[in-house]
N, C-alpha and C positions, 0 to 999 in steps of 0.2 A: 722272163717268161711272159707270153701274151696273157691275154684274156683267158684265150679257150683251153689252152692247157688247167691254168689255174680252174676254171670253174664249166668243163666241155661233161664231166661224167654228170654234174649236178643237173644240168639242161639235160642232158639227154636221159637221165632218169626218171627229171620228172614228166617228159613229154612222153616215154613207154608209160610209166605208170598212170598216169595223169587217162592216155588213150586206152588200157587196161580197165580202169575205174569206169570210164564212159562205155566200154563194151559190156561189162558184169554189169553194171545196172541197165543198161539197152536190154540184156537177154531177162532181167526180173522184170524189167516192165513189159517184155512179150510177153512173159511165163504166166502175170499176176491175172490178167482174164481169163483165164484157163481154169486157174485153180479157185478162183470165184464160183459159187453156185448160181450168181445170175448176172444180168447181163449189166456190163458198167455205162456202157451207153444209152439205154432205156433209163434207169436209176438216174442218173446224173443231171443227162437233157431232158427226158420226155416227164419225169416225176421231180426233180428240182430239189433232189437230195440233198439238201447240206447236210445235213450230219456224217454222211458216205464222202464228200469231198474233203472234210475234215479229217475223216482217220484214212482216206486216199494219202491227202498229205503228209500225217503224220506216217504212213507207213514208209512213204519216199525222202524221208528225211531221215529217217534210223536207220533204212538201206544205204545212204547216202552216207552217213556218219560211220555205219559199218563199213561198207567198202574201203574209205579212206583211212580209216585206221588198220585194215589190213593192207593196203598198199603203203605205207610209212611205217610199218612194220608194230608197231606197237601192240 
């Protein structure tokens, strides 16, 4: 047996899932200005928010964490 038979389903699962994962959070991080009450570019650049780029971050990182654990199934 070659390569790809041995290990063709494991690549190409992870490259759907993998492109899956980058599409759900692409459409959360359209979604997440929306559902903000104000604006994340004023906040960010014009007011020098860190505290807002903090829980920015941590919110892209539990979506991160989630997504992937729903694509590995767990």
């Amino acid at each position: 047996m070659d390569w790809w038979q041995l290990h063709g389903h494991q690549v190409t699962s992870t490259v759907v899932f993998s492109v899956l994962g980058m599409v759900l959070f692409g459409i959360f991080f359209a979604i997440l200005p929306k559902l903000l009450p104000f604006s994340l570019k004023k906040e960010m650049e014009d007011d020098q928010n860190t505290a807002l780029g903090i829980v920015l971050g941590s919110i892209v990182i539990a979506m991160a964490i989630i997504i992937a654990a729903a694509v590995m199934g767990d």
